[in-house]
KOLNURO-254610 format. One line per 3 residues: their letters; for each residue x, y, z of C-alpha. Coordinates in Angstrom, 1 decimal, always signed. Layout:
N
A> X:Y:Z; ...
//
This chain:
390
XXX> -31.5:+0.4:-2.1; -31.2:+2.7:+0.9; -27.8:+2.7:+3.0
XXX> -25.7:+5.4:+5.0; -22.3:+5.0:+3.1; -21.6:+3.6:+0.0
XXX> -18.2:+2.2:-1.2; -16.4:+1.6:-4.4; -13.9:-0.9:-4.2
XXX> -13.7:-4.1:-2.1; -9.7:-3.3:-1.6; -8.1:-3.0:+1.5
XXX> -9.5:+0.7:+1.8; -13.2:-0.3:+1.4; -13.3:-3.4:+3.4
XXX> -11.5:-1.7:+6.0; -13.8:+1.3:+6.1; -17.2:-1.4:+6.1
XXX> -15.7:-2.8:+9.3; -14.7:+0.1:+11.1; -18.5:+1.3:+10.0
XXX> -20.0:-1.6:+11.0; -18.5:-1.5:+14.5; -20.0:+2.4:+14.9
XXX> -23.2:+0.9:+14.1; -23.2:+2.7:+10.5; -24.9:+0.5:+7.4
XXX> -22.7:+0.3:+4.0; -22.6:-1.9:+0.7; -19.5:-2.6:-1.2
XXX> -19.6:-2.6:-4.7; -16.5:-4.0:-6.5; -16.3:-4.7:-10.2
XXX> -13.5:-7.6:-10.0; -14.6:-11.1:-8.6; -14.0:-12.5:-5.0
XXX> -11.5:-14.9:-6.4; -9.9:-12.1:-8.4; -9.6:-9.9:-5.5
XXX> -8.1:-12.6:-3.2; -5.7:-13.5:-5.6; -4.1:-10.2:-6.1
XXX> -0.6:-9.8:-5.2; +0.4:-6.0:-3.4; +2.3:-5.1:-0.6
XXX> +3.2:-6.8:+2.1; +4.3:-4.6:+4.9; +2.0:-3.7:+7.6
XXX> +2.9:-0.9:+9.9; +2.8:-1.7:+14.0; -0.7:+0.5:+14.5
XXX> -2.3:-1.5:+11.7; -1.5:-4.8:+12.7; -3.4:-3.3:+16.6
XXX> -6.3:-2.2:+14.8; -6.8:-5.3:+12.6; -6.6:-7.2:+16.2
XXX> -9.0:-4.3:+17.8; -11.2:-5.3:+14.5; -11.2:-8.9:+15.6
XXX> -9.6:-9.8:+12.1; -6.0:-10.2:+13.4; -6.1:-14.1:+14.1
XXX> -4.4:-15.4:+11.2; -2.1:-12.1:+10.7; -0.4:-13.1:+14.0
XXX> -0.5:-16.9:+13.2; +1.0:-16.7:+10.0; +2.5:-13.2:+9.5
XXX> +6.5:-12.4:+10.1; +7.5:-10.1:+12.6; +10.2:-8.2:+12.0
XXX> +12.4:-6.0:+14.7; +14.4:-4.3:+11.7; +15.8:-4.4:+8.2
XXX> +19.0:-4.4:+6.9; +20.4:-1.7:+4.4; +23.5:-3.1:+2.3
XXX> +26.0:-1.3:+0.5; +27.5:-2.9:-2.8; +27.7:-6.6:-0.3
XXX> +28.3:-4.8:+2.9; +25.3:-4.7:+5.1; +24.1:-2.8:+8.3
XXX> +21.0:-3.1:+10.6; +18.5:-0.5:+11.2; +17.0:-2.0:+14.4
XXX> +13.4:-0.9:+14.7; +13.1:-2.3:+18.4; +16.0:-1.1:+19.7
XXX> +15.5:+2.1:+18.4; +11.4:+2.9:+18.6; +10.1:-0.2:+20.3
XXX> +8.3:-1.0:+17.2; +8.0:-3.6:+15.0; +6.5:-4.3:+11.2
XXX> +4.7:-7.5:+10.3; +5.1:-8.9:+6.5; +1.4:-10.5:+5.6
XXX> +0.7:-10.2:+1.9; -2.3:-7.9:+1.4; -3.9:-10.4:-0.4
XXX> -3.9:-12.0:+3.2; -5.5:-9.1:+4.7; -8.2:-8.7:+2.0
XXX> -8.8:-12.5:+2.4; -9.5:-11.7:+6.3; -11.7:-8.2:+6.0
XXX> -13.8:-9.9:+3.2; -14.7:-13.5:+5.1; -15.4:-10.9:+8.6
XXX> -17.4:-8.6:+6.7; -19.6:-11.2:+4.9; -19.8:-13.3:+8.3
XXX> -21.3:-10.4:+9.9; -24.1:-10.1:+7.4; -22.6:-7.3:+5.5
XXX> -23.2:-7.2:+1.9; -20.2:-7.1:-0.8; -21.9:-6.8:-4.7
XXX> -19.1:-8.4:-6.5; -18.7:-8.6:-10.6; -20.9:-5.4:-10.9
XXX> -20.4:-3.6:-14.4; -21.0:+0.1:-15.4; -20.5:+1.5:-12.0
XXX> -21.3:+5.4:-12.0; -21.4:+7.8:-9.4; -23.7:+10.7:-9.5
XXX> -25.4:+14.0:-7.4; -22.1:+13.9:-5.7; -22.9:+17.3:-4.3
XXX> -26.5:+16.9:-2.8; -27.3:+15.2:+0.4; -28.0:+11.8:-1.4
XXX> -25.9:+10.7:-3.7; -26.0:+8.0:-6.2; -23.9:+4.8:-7.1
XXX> -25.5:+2.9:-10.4; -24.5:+0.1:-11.9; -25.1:-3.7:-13.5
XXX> -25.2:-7.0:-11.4; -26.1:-10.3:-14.3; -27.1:-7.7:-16.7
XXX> -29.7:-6.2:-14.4; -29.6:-2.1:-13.5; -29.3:-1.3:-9.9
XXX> -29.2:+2.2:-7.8; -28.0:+2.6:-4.3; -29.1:+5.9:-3.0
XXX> -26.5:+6.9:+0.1; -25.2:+9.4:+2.4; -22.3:+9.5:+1.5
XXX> -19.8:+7.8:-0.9; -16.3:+6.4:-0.3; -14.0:+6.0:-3.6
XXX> -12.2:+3.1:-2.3; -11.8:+2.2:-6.1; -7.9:+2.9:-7.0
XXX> -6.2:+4.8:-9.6; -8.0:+4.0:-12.3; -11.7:+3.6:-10.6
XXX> -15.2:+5.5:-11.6; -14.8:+8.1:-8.5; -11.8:+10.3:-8.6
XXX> -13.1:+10.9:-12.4; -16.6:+12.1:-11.4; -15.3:+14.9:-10.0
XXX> -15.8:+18.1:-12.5; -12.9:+19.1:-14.0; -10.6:+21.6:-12.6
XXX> -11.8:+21.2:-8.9; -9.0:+18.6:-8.0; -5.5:+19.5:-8.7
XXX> -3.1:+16.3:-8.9; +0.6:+16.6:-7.6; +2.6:+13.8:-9.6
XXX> +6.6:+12.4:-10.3; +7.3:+9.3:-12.7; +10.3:+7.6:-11.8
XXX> +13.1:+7.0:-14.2; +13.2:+3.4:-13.5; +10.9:+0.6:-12.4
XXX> +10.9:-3.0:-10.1; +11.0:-6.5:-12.2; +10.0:-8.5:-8.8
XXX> +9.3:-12.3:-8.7; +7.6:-14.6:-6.1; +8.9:-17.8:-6.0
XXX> +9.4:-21.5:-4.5; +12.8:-20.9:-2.3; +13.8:-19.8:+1.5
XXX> +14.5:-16.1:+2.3; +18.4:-14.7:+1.9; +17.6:-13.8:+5.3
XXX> +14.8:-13.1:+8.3; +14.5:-10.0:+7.2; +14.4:-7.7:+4.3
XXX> +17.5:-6.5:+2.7; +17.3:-3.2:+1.1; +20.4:-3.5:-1.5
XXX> +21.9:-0.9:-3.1; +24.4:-1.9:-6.0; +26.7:-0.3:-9.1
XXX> +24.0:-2.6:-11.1; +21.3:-1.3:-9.5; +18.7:-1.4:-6.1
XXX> +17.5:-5.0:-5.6; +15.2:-6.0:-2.8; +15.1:-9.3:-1.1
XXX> +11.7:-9.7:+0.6; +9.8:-13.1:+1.7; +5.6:-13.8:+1.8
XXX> +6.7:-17.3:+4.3; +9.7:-19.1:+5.2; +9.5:-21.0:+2.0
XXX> +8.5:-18.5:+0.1; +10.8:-15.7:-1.8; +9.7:-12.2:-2.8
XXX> +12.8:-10.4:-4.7; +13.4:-7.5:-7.2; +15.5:-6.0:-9.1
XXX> +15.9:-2.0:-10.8; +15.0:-2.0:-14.1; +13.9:-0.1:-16.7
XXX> +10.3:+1.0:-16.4; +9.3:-0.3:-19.6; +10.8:-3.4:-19.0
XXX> +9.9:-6.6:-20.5; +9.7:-9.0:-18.0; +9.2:-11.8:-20.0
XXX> +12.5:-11.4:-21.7; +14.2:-12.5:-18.5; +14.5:-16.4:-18.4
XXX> +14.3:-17.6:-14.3; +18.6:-18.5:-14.9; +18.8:-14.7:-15.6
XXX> +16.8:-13.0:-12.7; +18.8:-15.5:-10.4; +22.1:-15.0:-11.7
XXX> +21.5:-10.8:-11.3; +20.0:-11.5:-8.0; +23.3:-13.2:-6.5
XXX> +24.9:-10.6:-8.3; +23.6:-7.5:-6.8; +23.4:-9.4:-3.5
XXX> +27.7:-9.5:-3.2; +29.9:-11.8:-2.6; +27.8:-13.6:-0.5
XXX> +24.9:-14.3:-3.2; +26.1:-17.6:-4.6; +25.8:-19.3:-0.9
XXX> +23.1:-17.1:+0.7; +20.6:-16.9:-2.5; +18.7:-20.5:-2.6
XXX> +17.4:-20.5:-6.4; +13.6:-22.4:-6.9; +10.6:-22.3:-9.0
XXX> +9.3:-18.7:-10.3; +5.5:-18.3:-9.7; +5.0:-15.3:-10.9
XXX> +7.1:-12.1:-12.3; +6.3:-8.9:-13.5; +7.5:-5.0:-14.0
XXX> +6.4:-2.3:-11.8; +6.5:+1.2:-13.1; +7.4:+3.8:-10.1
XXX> +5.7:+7.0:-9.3; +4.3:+8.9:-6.6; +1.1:+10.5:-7.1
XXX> -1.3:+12.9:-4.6; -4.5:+14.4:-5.5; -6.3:+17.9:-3.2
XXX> -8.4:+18.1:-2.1; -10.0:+14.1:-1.3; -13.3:+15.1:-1.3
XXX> -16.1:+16.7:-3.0; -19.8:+17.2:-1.7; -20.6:+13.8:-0.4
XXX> -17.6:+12.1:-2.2; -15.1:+11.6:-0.1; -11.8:+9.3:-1.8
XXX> -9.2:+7.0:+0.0; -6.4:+5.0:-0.4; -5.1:+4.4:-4.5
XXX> -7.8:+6.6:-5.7; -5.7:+9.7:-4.2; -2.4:+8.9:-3.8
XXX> +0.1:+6.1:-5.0; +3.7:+6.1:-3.1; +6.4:+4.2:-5.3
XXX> +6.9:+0.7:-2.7; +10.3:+1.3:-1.5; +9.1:+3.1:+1.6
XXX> +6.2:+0.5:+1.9; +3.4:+2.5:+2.7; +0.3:+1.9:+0.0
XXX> -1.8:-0.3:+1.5; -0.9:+1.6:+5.8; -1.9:+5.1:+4.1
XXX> -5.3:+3.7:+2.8; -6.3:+1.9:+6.3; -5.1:+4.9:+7.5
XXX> -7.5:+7.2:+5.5; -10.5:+5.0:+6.0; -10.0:+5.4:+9.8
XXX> -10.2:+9.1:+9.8; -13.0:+9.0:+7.4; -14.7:+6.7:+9.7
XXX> -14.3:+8.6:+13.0; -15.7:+11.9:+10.8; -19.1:+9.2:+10.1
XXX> -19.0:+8.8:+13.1; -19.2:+11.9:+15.3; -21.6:+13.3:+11.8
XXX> -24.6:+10.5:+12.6; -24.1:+10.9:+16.6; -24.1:+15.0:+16.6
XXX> -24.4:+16.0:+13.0; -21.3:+18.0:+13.4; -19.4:+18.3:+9.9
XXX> -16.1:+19.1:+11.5; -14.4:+16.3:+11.0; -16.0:+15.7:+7.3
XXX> -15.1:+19.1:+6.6; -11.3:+18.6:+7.6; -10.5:+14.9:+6.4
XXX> -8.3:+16.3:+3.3; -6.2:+18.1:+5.1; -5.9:+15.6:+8.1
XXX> -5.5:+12.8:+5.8; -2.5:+14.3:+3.6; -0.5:+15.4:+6.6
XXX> -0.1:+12.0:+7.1; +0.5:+11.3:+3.2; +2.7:+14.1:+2.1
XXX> +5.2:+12.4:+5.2; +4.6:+9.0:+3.9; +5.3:+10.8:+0.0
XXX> +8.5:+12.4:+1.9; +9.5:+9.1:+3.3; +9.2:+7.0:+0.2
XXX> +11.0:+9.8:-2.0; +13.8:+10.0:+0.5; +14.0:+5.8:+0.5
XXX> +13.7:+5.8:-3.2; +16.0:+8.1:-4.2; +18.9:+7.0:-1.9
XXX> +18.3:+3.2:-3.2; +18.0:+3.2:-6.9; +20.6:+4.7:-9.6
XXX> +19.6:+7.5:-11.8; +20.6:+7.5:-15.2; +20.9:+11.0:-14.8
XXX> +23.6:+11.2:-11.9; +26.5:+12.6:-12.5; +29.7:+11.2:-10.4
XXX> +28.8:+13.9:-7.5; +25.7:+12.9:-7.2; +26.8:+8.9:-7.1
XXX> +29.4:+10.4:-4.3; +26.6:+12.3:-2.3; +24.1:+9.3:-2.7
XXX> +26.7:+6.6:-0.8; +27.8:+9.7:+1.5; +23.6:+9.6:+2.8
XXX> +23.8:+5.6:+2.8; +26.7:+5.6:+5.2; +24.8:+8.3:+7.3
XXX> +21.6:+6.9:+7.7; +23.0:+3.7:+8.8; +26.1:+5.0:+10.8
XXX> +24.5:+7.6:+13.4; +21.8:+6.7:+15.6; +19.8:+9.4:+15.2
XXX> +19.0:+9.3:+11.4; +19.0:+5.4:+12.0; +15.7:+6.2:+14.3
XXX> +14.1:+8.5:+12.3; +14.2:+5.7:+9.5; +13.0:+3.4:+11.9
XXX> +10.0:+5.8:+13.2; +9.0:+6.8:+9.4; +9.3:+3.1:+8.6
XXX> +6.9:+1.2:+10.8; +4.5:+4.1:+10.6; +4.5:+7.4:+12.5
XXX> +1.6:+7.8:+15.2; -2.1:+7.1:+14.5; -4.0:+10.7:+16.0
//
């Protein structure tokens, strides 16, 4: 098979980037080793940022985003039961819209396929290769059988632990990394929100998070240990710590229902340089991972496929390698802010084990700044639902 760009990983990154190709008149296949029911199915994030939610409309995949999603106009920050509103309207005339990603794969995949594009899922032994000529190779299995896709170029859509980031030879990438001494036990379950909008919780037990997917639906978590067990909490016990962290006001406010689904996520940021090499050019979880607190995964990864599609773009109208040639370093100006950002949110949340009293002092000092003056209340608000798309 013959096609201009090939792409590993039917994520939010590579169905993004097979839309926005498809609009420039630009052919691509998908390859993806998980199912189509798999890849639905898969909980993530669930924050979009304003200039997403316009270019999934601009996309014509918006529809159900605005039917369905919940607009929110801020969040609230609360200090051991004592909360205060960051208000994103008020304050940058911006909003964020909560949609599971699962939501927005569901979308990109049903647009794609309905415009004739083709998505390979349940492929095995995917392998990318002559990443440095001018026609590069993805291999792998479909039903047993061997197939070769001979492209362009190749996007690594395919996540942190995908084929593409790997191919690279050694000692041409240099990764920037820092693990997190603690992690997220979060839960989704069968109960109404504590409120319309998120509460960012920071408590002598511990950061908790209280986060919704509908209005009947609860997504909540609590600090934990990164190695965390999560099966060792009983539903009575994540509860009970939930209304606990939440204040005074967690026995009337929390509404307690059946726990779908739990689970422990270990925190760490995570940025690789350069994002490219030869024709292999890598996007969203395949180059960088932000710990959630910020919520700003699944925004950077739309936001790298967009630049990598404008660069296709002007390439097959004038053959100019300008914007091929700078797509690292416009694509981590944008992620070492999102990597500030989500540092900054993390580390004022969550408790170290290491902190000494000064630092517990210093930390509460910054939480009663950021949400007391106006101007570090705005520049929350303008990091949080996404700096502007250039």
């Amino acid at each position: 098979m013959r096609v201009q760009v090939g792409i590993v990983g039917a994520g939010p990154a590579g169905l993004m980037l097979s839309l926005l190709l498809h609009r420039a008149g630009i052919s691509s296949v998908i390859v993806e080793n998980r199912s189509r029911a798999y890849v639905e199915a898969r909980i993530r994030a669930g924050v979009i940022e304003h200039w997403a939610t316009d270019l999934l409309d601009e996309l014509g995949v918006g529809a159900r985003m605005r039917k369905q999603g919940l607009v929110h106009e801020g969040i609230e920050i609360r200090v051991n039961g004592v909360g205060r509103r960051i208000d994103f309207k008020q304050l940058v005339n911006k909003t964020i819209t909560v949609y599971g990603q699962h939501e927005v794969v569901k979308d990109l995949i049903q647009a794609r396929l309905a415009q004739g594009g083709t998505i390979e899922f349940e492929v095995s032994e995917t392998s990318v290769d002559k990443l440095d000529s001018d026609q590069p190779i993805i291999r792998f299995k479909k039903n047993g059988e061997p197939h070769e896709i001979t492209c362009d170029f190749i996007a690594g859509c395919d996540g942190f632990h995908g084929v593409c980031r790997p191919s690279v030879p050694k000692g041409l990438l240099t990764e920037f990394e820092r693990v997190y001494p603690f992690g997220w036990l979060g839960i989704l379950a069968e109960s109404p929100p504590v409120n319309y909008e998120l509460i960012y919780n920071h408590h002598d037990r511990g950061f908790s998070l209280y986060a919704m997917r509908a209005p009947t639906i609860t997504r909540a978590y609590l600090q934990c240990d990164p190695d965390e067990d999560a099966n060792k909490w009983s539903d009575e016990e994540i509860w009970a710590e939930l209304k606990r962290r939440l204040g005074p006001e967690g026995e009337t406010r929390l509404k307690t229902g059946r726990i779908i689904e739990k689970g422990v996520t270990a925190m760490r940021s995570f940025v690789v340089e350069p994002m490219q090499f030869g024709r292999l050019f890598l996007a969203g979880d395949a180059a960088h991972i932000v710990p959630p607190t910020g919520a700003k995964g699944m925004n950077l990864a739309i936001a790298d496929v967009l630049f990598f599609s404008r660069a296709l773009e002007a390439f097959y109208k004038t053959k100019s390698t300008t914007l091929l040639d700078g797509y690292t370093t416009k694509c981590l100006s944008r992620i070492w802010k999102a990597q500030r950002f989500s540092y900054f949110m993390t580390t004022m949340l969550h408790l170290n084990p290491k902190d000494g009293d000064f630092d517990r002092r210093r930390q509460l000092a910054e939480l009663d700044y950021v949400t007391s003056s106006k101007a570090a209340s705005t520049a929350l608000a303008e990091n949080y639902v996404g700096l502007p798309i250039n």
